[in-house]
Backbone bond lengths (Angstrom), bond angles and torsions (degrees), N, CA, C in turn:
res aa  C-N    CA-C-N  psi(-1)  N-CA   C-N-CA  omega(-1)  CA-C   N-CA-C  phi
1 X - - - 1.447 - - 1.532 109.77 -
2 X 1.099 110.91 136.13 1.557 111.63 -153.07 1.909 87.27 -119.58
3 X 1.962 101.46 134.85 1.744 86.48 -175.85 1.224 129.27 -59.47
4 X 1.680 128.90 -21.69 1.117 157.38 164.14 1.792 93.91 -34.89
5 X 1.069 89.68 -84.04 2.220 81.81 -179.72 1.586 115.20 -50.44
6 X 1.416 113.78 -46.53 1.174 116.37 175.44 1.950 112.04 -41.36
7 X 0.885 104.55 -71.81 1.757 124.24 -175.39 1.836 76.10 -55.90
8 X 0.884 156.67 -75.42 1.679 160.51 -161.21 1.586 89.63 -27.48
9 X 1.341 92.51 -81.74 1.478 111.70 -174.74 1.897 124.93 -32.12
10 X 1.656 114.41 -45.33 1.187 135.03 177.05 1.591 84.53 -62.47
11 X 1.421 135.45 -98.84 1.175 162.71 -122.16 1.956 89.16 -52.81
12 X 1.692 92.40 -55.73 1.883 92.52 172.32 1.370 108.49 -44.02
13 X 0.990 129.50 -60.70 1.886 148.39 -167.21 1.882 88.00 -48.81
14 X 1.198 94.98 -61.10 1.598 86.23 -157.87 1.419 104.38 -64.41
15 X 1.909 131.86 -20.17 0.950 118.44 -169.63 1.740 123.33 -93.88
16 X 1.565 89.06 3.15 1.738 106.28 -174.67 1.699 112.82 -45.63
17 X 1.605 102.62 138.77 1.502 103.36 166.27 0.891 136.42 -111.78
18 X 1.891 115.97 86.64 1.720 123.05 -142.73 1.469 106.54 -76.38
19 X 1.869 108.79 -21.00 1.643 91.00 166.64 1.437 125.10 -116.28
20 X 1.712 110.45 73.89 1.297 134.03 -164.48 1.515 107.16 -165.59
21 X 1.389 103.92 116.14 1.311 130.17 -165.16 1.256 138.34 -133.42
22 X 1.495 135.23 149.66 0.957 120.12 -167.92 1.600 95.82 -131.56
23 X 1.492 130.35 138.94 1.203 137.07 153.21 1.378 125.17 -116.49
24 X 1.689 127.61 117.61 1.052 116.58 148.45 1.562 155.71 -101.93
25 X 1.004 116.77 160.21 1.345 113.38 -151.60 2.237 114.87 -95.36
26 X 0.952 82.95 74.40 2.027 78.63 -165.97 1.728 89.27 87.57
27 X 1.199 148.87 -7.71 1.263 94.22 173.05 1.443 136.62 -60.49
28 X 1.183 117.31 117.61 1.812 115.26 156.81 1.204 147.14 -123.98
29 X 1.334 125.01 47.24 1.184 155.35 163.61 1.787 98.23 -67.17
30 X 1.442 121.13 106.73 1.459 112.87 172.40 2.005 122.09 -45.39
31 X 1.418 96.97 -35.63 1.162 97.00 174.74 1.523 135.75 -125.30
32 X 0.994 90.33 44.05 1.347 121.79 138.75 1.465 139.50 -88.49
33 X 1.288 86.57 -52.09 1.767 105.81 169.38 1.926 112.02 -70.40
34 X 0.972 129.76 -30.73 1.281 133.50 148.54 1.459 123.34 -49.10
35 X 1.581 105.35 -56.18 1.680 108.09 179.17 1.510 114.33 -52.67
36 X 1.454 105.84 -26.66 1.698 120.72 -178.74 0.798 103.94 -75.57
37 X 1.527 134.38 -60.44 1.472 124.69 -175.74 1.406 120.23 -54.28
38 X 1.519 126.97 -23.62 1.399 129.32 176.22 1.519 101.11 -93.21
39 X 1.154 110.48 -1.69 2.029 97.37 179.97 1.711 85.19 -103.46
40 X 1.463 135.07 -26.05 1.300 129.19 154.25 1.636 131.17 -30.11
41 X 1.606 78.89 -64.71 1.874 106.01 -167.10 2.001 91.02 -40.93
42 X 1.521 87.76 -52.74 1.924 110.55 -162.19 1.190 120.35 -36.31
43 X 1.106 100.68 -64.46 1.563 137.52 161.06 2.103 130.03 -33.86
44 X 1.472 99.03 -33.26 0.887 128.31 -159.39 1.981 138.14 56.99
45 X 1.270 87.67 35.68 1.764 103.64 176.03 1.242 93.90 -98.79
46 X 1.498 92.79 140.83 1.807 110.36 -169.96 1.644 123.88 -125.78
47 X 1.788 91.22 19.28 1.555 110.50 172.36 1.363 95.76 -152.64
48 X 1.798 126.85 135.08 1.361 117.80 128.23 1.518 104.11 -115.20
49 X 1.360 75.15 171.31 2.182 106.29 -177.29 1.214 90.45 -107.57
50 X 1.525 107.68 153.45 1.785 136.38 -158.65 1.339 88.35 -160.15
51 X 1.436 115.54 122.10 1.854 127.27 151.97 1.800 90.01 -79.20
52 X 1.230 83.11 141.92 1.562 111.95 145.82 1.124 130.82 -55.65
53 X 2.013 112.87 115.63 1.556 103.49 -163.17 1.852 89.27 -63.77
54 X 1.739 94.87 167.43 1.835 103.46 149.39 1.571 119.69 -69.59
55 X 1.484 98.78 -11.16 1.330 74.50 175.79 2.076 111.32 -162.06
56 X 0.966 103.65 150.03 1.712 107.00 -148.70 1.237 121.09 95.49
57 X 1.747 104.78 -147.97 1.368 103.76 170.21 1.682 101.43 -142.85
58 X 1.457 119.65 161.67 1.153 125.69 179.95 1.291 120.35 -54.26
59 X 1.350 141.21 54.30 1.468 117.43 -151.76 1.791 93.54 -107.74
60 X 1.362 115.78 157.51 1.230 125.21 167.79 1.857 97.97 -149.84
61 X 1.496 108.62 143.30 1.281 140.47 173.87 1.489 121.11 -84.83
62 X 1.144 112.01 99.75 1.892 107.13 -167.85 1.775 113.36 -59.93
63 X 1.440 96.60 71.75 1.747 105.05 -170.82 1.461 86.14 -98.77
64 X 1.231 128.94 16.86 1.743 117.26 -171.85 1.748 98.97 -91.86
65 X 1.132 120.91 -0.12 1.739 120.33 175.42 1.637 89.25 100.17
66 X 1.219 134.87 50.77 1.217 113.21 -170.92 1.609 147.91 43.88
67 X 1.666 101.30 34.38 1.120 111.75 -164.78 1.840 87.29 -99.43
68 X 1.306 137.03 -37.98 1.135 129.11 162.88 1.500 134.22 -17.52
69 X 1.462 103.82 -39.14 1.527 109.63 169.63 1.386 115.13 -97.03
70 X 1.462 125.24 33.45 1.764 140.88 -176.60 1.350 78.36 -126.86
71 X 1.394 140.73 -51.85 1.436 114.27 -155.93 1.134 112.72 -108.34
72 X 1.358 131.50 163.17 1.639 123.09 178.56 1.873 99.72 -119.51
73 X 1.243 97.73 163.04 1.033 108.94 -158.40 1.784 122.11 -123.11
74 X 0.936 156.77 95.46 1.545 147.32 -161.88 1.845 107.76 -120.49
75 X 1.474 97.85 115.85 1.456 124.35 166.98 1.446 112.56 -89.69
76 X 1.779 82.86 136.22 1.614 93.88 177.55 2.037 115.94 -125.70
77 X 0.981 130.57 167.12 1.657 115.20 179.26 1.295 113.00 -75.25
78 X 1.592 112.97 -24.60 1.317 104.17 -174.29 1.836 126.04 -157.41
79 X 0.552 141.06 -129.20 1.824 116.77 -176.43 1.388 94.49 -115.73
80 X 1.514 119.80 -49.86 1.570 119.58 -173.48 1.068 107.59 -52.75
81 X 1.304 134.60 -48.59 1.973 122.12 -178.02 1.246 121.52 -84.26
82 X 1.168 111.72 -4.67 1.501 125.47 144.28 1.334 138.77 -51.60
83 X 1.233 105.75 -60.34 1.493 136.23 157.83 1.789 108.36 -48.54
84 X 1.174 101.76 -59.64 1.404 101.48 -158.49 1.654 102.72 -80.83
85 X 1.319 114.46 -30.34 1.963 116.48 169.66 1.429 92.72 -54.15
86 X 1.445 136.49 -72.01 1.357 133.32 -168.46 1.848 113.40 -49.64
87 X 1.588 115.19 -43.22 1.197 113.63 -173.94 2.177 106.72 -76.12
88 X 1.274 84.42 -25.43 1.722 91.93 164.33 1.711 122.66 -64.11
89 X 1.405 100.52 -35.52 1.562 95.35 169.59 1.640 114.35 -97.57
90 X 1.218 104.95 39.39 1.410 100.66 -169.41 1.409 152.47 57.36
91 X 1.204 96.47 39.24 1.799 113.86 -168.87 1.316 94.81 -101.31
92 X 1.378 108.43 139.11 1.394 137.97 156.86 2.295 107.89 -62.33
93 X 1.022 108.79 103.11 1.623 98.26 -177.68 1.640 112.25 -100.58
94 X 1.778 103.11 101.22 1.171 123.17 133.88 1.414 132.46 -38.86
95 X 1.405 118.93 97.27 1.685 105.87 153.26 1.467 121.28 -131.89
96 X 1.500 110.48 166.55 1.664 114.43 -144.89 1.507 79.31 -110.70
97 X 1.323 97.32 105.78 1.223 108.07 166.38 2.016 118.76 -172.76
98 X 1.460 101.07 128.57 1.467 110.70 -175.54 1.671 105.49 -59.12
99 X 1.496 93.02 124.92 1.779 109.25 163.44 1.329 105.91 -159.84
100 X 1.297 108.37 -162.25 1.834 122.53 -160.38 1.533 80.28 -95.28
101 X 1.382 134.62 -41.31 1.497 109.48 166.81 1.551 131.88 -88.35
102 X 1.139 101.01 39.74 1.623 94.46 -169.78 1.393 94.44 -78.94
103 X 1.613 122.93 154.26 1.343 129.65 157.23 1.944 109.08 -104.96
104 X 1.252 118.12 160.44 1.475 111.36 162.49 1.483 107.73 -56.16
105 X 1.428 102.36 147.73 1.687 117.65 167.15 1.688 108.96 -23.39
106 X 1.630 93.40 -73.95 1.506 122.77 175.39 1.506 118.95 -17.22
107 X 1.505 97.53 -35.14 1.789 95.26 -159.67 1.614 111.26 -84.86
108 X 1.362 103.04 -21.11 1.655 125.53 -166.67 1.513 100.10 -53.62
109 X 1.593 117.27 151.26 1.311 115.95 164.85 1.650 107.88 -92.79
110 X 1.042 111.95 102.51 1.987 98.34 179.66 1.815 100.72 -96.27
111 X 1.393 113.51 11.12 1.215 116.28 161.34 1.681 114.78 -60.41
112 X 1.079 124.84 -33.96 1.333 140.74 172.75 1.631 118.29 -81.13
113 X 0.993 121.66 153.43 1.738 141.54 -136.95 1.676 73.38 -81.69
114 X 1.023 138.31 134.81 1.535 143.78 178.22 1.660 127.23 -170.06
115 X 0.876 116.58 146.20 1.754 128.55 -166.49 1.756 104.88 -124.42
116 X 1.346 108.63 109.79 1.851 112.99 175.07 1.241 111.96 -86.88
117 X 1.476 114.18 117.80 1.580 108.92 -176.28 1.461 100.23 -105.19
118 X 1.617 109.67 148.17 0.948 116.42 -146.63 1.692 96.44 -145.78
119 X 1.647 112.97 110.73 1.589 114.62 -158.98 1.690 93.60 -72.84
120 X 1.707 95.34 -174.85 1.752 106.80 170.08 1.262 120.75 -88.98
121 X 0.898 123.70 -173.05 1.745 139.88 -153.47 1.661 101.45 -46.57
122 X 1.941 95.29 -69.79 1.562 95.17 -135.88 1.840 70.62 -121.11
123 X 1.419 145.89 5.31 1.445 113.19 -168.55 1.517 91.45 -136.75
124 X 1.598 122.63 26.01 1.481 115.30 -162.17 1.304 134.71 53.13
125 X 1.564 109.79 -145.51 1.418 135.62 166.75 1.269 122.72 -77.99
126 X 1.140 107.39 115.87 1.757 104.38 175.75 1.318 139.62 -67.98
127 X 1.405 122.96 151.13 1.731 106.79 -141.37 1.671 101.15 -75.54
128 X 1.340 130.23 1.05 1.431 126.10 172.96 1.372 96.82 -88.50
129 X 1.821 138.01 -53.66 0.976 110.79 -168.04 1.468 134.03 -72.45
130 X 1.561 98.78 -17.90 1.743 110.58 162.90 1.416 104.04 -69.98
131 X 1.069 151.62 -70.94 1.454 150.13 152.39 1.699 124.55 11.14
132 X 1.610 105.67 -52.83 1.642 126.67 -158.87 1.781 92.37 -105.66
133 X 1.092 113.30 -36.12 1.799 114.51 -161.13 1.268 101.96 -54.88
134 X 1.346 127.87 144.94 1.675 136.28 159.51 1.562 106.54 -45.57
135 X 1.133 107.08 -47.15 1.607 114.42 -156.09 1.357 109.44 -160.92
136 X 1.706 99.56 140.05 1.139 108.88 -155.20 2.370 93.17 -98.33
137 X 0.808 138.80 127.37 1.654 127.53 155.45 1.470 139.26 -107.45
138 X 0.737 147.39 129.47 1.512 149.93 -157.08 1.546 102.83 -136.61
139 X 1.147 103.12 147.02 1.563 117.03 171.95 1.846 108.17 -107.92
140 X 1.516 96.76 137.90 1.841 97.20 -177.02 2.014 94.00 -69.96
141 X 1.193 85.47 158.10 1.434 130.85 -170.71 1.548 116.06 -125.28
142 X 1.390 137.89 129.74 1.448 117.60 -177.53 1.867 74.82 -151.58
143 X 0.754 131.75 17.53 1.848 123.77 177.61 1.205 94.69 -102.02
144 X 1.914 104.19 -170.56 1.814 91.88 -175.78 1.309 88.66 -109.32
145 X 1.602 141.78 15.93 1.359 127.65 146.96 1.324 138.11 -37.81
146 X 1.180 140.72 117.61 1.661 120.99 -170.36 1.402 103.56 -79.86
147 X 1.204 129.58 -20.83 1.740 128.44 -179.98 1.323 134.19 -157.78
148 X 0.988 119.02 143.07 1.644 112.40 -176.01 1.624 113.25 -58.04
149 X 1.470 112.97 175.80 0.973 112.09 166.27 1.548 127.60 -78.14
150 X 1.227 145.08 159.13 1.302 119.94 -141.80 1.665 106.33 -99.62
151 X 1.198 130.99 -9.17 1.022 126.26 147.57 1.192 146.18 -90.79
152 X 1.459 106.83 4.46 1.311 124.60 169.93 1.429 114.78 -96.51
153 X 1.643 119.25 -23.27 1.187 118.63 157.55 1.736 114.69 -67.05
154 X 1.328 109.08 -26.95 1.486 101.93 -167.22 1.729 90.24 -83.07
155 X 1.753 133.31 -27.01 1.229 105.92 169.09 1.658 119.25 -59.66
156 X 1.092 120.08 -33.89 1.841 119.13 -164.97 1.024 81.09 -76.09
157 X 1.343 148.11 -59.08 1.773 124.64 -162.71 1.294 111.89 -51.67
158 X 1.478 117.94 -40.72 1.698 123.90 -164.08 1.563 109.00 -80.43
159 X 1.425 115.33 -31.12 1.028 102.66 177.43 1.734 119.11 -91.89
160 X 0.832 112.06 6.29 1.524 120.60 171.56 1.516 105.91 -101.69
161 X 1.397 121.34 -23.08 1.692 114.52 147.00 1.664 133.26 -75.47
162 X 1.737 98.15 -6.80 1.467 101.57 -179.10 1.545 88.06 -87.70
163 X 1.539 104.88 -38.49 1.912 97.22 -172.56 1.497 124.27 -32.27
164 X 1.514 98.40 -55.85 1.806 142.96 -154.74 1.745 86.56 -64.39
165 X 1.607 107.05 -51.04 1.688 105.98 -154.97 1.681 93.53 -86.03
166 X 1.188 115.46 -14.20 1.890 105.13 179.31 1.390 113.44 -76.32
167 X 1.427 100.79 -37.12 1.466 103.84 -157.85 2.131 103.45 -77.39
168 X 1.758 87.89 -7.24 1.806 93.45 -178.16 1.694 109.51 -105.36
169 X 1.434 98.04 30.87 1.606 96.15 -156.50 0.953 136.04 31.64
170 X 1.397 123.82 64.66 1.353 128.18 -171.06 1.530 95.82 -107.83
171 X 0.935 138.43 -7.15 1.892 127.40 167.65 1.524 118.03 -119.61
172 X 1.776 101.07 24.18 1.607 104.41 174.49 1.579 111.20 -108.69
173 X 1.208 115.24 149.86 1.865 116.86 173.60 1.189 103.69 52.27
174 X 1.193 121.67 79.30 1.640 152.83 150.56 1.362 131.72 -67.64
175 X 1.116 158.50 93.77 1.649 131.64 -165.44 1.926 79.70 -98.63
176 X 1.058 94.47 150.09 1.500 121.78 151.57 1.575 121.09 -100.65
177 X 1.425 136.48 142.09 1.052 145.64 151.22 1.016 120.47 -79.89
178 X 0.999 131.33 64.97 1.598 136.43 166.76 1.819 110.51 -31.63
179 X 1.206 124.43 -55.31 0.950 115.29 165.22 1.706 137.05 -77.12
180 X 1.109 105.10 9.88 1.759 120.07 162.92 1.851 115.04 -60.93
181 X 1.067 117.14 94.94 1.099 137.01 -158.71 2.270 97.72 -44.78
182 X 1.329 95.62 -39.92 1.644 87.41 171.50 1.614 104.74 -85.82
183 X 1.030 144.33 -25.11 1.674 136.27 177.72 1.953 98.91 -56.44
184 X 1.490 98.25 -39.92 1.479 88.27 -158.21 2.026 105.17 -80.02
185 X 1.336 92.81 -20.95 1.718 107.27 170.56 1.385 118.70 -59.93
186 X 1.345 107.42 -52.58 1.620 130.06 157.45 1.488 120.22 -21.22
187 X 0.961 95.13 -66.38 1.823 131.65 177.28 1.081 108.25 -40.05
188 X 1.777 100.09 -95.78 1.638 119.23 161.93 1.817 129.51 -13.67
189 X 1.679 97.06 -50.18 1.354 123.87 -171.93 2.064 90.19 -62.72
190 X 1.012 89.00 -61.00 1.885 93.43 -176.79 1.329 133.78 -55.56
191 X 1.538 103.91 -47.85 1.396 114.02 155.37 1.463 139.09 -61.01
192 X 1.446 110.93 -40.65 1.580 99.07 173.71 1.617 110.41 -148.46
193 X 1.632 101.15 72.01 1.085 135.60 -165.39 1.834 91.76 -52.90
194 X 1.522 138.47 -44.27 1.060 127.80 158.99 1.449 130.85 -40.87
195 X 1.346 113.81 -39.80 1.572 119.69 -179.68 1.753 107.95 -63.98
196 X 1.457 97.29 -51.31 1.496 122.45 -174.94 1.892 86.59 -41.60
197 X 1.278 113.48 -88.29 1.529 120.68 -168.02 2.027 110.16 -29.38
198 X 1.406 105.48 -40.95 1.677 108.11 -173.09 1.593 98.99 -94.22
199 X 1.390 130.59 1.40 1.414 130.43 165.95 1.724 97.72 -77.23
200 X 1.198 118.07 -58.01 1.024 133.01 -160.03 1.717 122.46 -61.51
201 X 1.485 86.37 -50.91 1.893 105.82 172.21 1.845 102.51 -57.81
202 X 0.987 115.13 -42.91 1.344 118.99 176.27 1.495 129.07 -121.42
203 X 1.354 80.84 56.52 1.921 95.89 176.91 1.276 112.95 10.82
204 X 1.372 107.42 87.92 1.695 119.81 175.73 1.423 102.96 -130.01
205 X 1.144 114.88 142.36 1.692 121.07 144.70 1.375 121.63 -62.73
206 X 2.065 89.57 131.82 1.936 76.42 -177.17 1.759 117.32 -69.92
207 X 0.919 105.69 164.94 2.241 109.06 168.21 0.922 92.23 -67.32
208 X 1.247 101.39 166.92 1.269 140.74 -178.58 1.759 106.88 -87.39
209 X 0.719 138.58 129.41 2.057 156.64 -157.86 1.838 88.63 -105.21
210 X 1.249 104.23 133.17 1.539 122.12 160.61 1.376 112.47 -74.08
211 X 1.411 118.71 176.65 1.548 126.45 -157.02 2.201 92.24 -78.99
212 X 1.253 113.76 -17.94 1.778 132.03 -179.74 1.702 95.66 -74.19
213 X 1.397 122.05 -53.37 1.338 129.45 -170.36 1.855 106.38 109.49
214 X 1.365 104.91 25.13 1.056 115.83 176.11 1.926 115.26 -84.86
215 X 1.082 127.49 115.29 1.316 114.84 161.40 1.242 132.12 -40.53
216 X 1.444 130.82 140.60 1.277 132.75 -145.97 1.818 92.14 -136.62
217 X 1.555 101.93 104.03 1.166 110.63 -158.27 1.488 121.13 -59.84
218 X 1.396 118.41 102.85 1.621 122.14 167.30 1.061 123.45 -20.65
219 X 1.643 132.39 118.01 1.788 134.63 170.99 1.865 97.62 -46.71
220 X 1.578 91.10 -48.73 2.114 94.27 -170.75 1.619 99.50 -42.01
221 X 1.769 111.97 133.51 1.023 124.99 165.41 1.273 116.54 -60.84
222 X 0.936 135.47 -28.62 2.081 161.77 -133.19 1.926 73.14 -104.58
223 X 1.161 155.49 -24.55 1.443 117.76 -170.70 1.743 92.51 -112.66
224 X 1.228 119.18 162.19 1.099 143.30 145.63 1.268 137.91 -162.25
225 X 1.394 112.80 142.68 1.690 115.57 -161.65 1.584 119.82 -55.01
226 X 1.318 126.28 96.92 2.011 129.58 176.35 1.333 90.41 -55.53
227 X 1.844 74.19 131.25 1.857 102.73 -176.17 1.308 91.34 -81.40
228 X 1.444 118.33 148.07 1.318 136.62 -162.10 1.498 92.79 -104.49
């Protein structure tokens, strides 16, 4: 681990946007749900929420460049407790979806604590989450396509909320807690995602990381470094 990534790694942490969110609604297309997590990673949101398709299983393929293991992820059975965990932590709920109230993307404040819901493949938004959402957004269209693809719409929304939050300094002068017992888990978790897996299989605490992000080898016989 070279300090250069290490200091990389902090600088992401400090630039995270814990009240900026993404929810989707049935999507399950594996890659899709990947493309999101790397238009996530980008962005700097460090959780999305996923309903449970009706039918299959949630699976996604870490084709996002490994940005999957930067973001975390929370599944729910169904859109309403979804909705309502996000409207419980105080999010404003965005969803991209055409109605008599839709506004352009553009107009939205994503300066404010907010969650983009984001329908499935081929049948959209579901009629509760268009129903329950604060606000409806749409992106203009002038082709004879009726819609983007659904993670490529959820990138133009996100990045026109990363725009909105730079230009308000919202990812400048950060302190990190280095000593916040989940920052340093965080960390750990990123850096030596191998150790993490043989901590885990055998209920260990991770070591403790040098000022480099190097592990600082345990006296306990019970750890040793997985050959890569």
């Amino acid at each position: 681990m070279s300090r250069a990534r290490y200091d990389k790694f902090k600088q992401v942490l400090r630039q995270r946007q814990h009240d900026m969110t993404l929810l989707t609604d049935q999507v399950h297309k594996g890659q899709n749900i990947s493309a999101m997590l790397r238009t996530a990673d980008a962005v700097g949101i460090p959780e999305i929420h996923m309903v449970q398709p009706s039918y299959g299983h949630l699976l996604y393929h870490n084709t996002a460049g490994g940005s999957g293991r930067f973001t975390g992820n929370a599944v729910y059975p169904d859109i309403e407790s979804g909705m309502a965990e996000l409207k419980h932590r105080g999010m404003h709920l965005y969803a991209a979806h055409w109605s008599d109230r839709a506004i352009d993307f553009r107009q939205a404040d994503y300066t404010r604590p907010f969650a983009l819901i984001m329908g499935a493949e081929k049948h959209g938004l579901s009629a509760y989450a268009a129903e329950h959402a604060d606000d409806h957004v749409t992106i203009p269209i002038i082709g004879m396509v009726e819609s983007y693809n659904v993670s490529v719409a959820a990138a133009i929304i996100l990045q026109e909320a990363m725009y909105q939050r730079t230009k308000a300094g919202m990812y400048e002068n950060k302190e990190l807690d280095e000593e916040d017992p989940a920052i340093k888990d965080i960390l750990f978790r990123w850096m030596h995602p191998k150790m993490v897996r043989y901590c885990e299989q055998y209920k260990l605490p991770f070591p403790e990381l040098d000022e480099d992000g190097d592990i600082i080898p345990p006296n306990d016989p019970r750890y040793r470094q997985p050959k890569i």
